[in-house]
Every structure is written in C-alpha cells, then in structure tokens.
C-alpha positions in Angstrom: -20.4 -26.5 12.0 -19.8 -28.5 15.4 -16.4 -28.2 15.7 -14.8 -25.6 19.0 -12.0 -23.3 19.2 -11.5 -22.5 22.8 -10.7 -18.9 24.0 -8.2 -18.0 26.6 -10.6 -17.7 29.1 -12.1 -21.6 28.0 -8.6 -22.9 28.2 -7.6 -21.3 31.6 -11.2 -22.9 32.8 -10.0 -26.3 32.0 -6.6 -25.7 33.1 -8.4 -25.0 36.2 -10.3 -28.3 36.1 -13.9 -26.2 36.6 -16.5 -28.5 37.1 -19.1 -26.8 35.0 -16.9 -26.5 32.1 -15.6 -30.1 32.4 -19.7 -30.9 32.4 -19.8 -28.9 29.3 -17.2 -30.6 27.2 -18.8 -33.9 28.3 -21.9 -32.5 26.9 -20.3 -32.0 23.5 -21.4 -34.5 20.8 -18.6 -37.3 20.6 -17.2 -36.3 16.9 -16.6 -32.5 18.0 -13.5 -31.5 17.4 -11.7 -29.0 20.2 -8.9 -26.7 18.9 -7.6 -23.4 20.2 -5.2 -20.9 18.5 -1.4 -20.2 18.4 -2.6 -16.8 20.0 -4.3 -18.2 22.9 -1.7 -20.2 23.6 0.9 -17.1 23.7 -1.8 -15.2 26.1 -1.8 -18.2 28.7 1.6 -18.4 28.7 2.3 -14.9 28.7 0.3 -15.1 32.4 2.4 -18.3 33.8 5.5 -15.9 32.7 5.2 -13.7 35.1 4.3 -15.5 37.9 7.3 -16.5 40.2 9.4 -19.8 40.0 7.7 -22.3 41.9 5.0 -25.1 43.0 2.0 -22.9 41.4 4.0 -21.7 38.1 4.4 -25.3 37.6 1.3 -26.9 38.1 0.2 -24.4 35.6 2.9 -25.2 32.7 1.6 -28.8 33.1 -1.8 -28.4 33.1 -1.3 -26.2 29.4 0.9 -29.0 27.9 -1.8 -31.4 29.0 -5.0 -29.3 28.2 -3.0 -28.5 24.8 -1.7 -32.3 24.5 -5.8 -33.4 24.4 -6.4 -31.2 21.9 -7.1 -32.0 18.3 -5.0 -28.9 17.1 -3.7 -25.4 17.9 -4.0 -23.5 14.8 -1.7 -21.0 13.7 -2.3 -17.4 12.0 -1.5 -17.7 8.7 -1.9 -15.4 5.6 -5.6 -16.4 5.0 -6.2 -15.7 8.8 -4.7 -12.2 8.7 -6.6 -11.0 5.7 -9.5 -11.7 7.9 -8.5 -10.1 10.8 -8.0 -7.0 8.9 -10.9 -7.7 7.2 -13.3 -8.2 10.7 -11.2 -5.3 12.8 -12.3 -3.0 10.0 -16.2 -4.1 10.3 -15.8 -3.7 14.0 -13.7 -0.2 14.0 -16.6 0.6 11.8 -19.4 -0.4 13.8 -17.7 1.6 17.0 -17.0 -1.1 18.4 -13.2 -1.9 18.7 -11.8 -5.3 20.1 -8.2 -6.2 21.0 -5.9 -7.5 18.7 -5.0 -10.6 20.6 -9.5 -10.7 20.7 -9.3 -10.0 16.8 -7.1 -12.6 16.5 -8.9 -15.2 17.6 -12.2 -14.3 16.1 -10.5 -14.6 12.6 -9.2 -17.6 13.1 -12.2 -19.2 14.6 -14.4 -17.2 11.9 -11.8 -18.4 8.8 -12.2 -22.4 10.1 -16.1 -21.7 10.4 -15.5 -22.8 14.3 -18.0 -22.1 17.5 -16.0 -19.8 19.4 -16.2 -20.9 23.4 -15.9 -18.5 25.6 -17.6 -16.1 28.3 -16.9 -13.0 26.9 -19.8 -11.9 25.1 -18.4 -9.1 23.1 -17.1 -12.2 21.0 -20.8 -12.2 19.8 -21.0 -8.7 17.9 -18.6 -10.0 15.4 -20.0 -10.4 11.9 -19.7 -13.8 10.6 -18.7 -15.4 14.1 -21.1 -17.9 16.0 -19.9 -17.8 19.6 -21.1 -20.5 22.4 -21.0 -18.7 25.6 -20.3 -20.9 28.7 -21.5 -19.2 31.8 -19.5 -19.4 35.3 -23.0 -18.5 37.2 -25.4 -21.0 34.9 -25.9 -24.5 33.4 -26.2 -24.1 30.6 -24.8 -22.0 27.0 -26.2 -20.2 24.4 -25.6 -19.9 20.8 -25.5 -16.4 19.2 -23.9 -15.2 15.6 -23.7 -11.6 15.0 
C-alpha cells in the first residue's frame, strides 16, 4: 500500500497551493497514485456554493477542476463502500467514538481501496483497519499511524 486518497482538508491545501503540502506530494515516490472521493469532492464544493458570485468563487472552481483534473481518480461510493461504512461507523459508535458521515465516508472508501488516507485530522487514525498519513501545517514532516 503506497497509493493516497486525499481528504477535504488535503484537497483544499492544494487548492490553496500550500507550500508544505506541494513539498509533500513532491516527496511521494514517483509510482503513487493520488485519488480523492466523490464525497470529498461534494464537501469542497458544497463550500465554493456558498460563497458569493465573483473573482474569489472562481478562482476556487478552477483550482478544484484542476487539482481534480491531476488526479488519477475520484472514486465513487458504491455498494462494497457502504457495507463498510456501516460496517466501520458501527466499530466506532461502539468504541464511543462517533465520526461524521461525510468523515465515515471517506474512511470506507479509503479503508475498502486499502489507501493511505492524507489528511490533518487525526481522529482519521482511531479507525480500525485505516492507515492515515497525517500532514502537519506547523511541521516538516508526516507520520504514519493505523488504528
């Protein structure tokens, strides 16, 4: 397992053009492949939505369709991903430790195409099954963890 699915917060990041996570993509090892989900998608549009016609709304629309254009997928939740959603929402609900379903969402899809899941939200990394690569803001460098 190499491969990335980025999470909203990885995709806004490079929407953004941040330097540390542009340095962090270089880092990758040439045959990674980068992916995101349908659901991440929905959430970053979802925020351009509601921001008001103008220079700003559409600077962000073409930075997604490029970020998303340079991408080797966007993969979609299909039947195989929603068995384990319910399947990882129930271990979490279990565990006391609820996640959103958007959150949920993305963990299944990432866990279901055994994917590193990029992101700085570390709650991402008490997920059974999931391996998250955590990308900090504040540091150089990322760290591995699998619940």
């Amino acid at each position: 397992m190499s491969d990335r699915l980025l999470d909203t917060n990885a995709v806004s990041a490079a929407m953004k053009a941040d330097s540390r996570f542009s340095r962090y993509l270089q880092a990758l090892p040439d045959e990674t492949h980068i992916v995101t989900s349908v659901v991440v998608e929905g959430e970053i549009l979802f925020g351009i939505s509601r921001l008001p016609s103008g220079r700003k709304r559409t600077q962000l629309e073409v930075a997604l369709a490029d970020i998303l254009t340079d991408m080797d997928g966007i993969l979609p939740v299909t039947r195989d991903v929603a068995a384990r959603y319910a399947k990882l929402k129930t271990a979490m609900w279990s565990r006391g430790k609820p996640m959103s379903d958007n959150d949920m969402w993305i963990a299944a899809t990432s866990a279901l195409h055994d994917l590193i899941l990029v992101t700085t939200d570390v709650a991402f990394a008490s997920v059974p099954g999931l391996t998250v690569e955590l990308w900090s803001d504040e540091a150089e460098e990322t760290r591995q963890m699998k619940a």
